[in-house]
N, C-alpha and C positions, 0 to 999 in steps of 0.2 A: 827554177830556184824558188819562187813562191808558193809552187807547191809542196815542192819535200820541207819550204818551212813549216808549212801550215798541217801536215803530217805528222810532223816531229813534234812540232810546239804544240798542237793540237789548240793555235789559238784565233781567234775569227778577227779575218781582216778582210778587208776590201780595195776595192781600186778608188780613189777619189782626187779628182782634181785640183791642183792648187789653188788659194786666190789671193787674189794681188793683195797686200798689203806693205805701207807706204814703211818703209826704214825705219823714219821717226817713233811710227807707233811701235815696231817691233823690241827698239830700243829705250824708247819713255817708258812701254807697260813693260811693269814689272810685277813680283809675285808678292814684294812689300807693300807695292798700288794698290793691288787685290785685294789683299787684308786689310788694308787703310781704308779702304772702299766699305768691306762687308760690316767693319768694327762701328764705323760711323752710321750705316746704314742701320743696325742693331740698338746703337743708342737715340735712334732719330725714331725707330720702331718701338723701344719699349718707353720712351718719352709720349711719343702721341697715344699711347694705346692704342696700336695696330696692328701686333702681333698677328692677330685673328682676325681683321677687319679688310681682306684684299680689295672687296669695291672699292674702297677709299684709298688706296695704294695707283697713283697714275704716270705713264710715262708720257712725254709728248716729242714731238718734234717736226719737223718740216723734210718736204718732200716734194721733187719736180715731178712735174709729167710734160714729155717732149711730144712734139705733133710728130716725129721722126719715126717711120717704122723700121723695121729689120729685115735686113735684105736674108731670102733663103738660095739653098740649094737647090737647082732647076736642072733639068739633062736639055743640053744644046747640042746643037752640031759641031764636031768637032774643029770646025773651022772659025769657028765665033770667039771672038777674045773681049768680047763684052756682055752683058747679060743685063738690063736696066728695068726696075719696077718703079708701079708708080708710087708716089710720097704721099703721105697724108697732108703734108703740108715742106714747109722750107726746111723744118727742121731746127729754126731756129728758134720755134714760140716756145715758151716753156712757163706752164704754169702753175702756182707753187700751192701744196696742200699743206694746212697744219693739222696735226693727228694726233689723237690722246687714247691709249686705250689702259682699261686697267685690270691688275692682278688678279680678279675672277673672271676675267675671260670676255670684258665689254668694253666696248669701242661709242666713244662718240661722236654724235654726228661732225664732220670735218670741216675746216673755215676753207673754202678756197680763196686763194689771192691771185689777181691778174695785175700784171704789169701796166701801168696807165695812172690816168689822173681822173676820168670817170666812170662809172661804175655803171654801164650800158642795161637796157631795161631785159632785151634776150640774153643776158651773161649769166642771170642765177634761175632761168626757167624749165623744168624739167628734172628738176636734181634729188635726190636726196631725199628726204622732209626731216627738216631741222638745221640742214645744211646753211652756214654764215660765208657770204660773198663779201669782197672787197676788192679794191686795187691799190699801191701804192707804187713806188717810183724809190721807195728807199729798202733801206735794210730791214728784214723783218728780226723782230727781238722778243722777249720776253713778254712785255706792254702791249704787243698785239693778240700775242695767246692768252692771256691773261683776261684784258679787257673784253678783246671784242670774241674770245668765243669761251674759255674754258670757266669762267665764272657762271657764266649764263648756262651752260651745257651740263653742270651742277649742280643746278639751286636744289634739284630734288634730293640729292645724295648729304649722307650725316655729315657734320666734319666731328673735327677735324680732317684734310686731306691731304695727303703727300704727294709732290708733283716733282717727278724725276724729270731733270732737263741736262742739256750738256750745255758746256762754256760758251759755245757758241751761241745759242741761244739767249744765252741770262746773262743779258748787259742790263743791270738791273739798276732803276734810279730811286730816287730816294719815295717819286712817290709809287710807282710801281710796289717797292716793301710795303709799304702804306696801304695799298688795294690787298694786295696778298692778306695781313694782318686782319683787316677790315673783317679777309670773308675767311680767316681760319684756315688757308693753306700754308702750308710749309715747305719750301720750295730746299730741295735736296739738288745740289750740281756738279753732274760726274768728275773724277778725273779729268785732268789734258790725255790728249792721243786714245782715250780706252774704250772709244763708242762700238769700238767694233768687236769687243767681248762685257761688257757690262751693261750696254743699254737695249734694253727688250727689242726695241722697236727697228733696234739696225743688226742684230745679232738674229733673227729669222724672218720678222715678216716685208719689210721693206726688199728686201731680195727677192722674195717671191710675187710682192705688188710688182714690180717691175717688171718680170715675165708677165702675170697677167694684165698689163696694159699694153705689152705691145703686141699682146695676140687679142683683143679688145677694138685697138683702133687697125692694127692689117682688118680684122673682118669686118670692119665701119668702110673700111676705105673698098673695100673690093664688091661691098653691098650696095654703097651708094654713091660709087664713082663719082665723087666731091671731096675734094681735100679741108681738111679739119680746121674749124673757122672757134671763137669763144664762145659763141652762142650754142657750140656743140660738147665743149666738155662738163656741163651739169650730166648730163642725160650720158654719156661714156663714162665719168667716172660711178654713179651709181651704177652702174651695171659691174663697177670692182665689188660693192655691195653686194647687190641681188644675184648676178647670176655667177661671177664668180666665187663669190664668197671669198675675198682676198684677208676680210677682219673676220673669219668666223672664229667661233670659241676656240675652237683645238691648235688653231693657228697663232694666235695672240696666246693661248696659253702656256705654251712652248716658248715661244718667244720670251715669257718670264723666265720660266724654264729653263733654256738653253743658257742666259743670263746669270741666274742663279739668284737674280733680284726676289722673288717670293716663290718659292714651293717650301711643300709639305716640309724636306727633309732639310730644308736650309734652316725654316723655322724652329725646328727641333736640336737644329747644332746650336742655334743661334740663344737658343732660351739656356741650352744647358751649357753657355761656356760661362 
């Protein structure tokens, strides 16, 4: 049947797996959100003078990494009803990165945050260079991105700056506005429900970091037969950096791309409407 479509119609399709999306969102985004989105996005862009200025254009947002790896396919005897690998860890540590990369295609170095009340001397050794360590015990928000890493991770870049965030993130207090204003950022905050088509960072590369960390820490864990401890994830997540390349250009660039937050052809609808 898909062939004599693809015959007839003579038009290119392929096989592609569904993905889970949650009701809500299917039902809240709609194609008025869309436009309500890109409309605001256009007068937030010809307001800052940023039409042309993508460095200055950034998304951010928060992301786990679990000690938990991923069980594969193995050939057993056919008599075995169980098959058992080892774990990096319980599975249950989970440590949270915040990530800002922007519309030409560059990423800043990342705040990690570990769960806790002190901030251990091997937890930020090995990582990154420029990489911001911390721990906290509560909710992370806007005043943590702000303060402790995405102002400093700036100072060299022009402003004015646009900083794409979602709801969740921007529980934003009166002096948080206050910091933002101070250093010239304009803080833009998605839609309810529509992270999963309008914001860069969840719409392609956060999908793909996810594959490449859990094939990152399986070859940690089967290299050095020790399960994943805090002092170990500086030196595994820069390797999402260096050797996978999980924020290179093409990758984050797409990511706006796919979004439709800054490319060429968005800009050129966007100036002529």
């Amino acid at each position: 049947m898909v062939t004599s479509i693809c015959q007839s119609a003579r038009v290119k399709i392929k096989w592609k797996k569904e993905e889970k999306l949650e009701r809500i969102r299917s039902e809240k985004f709609t194609e008025e959100t869309r436009r309500g989105w890109f409309s605001l996005l256009k007068l937030t862009l010809e307001k800052l003078d940023l039409m042309d200025k993508p460095c200055q254009i950034f998304n951010a947002d928060e992301t786990g990494f679990s000690d938990k790896t991923s069980g594969k396919y193995v050939i057993v005897n056919s008599s075995t009803r169980h098959t058992f690998e080892k774990n990096g860890g319980s599975g249950k540590n989970y440590t949270t990165a915040l990530v800002a990369i922007n519309a030409a295609g560059q990423v800043l170095p990342p705040f990690i945050v570990y769960s806790g009340k002190n901030l251990i001397d091997n937890w930020y050794k090995g990582g990154l260079d420029g990489t911001h360590y911390g721990v906290t015990e509560k909710f992370m928000d806007i005043r943590v991105l702000v303060s402790e890493m995405f102002i400093s991770a700036t100072s060299e870049i022009n402003r004015p700056l646009l900083l794409i965030v979602d709801g969740y993130t921007a529980h934003a207090t009166i002096n948080v506005i206050q910091l933002l204003r101070e250093n010239q950022i304009t803080c833009l905050i998605l839609p309810p429900h529509s992270t999963h088509a309008l914001q860069p960072l969840d719409v392609v590369l956060f999908n793909n970091l996810k594959t490449d960390w859990c094939h990152i820490i399986e070859n940690y864990v089967k290299a050095a037969n020790k399960s994943i401890k805090k002092a170990h994830i500086p030196e595994l997540i820069k390797k999402l950096f260096i050797d996978k390349q999980s924020f290179s250009t093409t990758r984050i660039l797409s990511s706006f791309s796919r979004s439709g937050e800054f490319t060429q052809d968005v800009i050129l609808t966007l100036k002529a409407a």
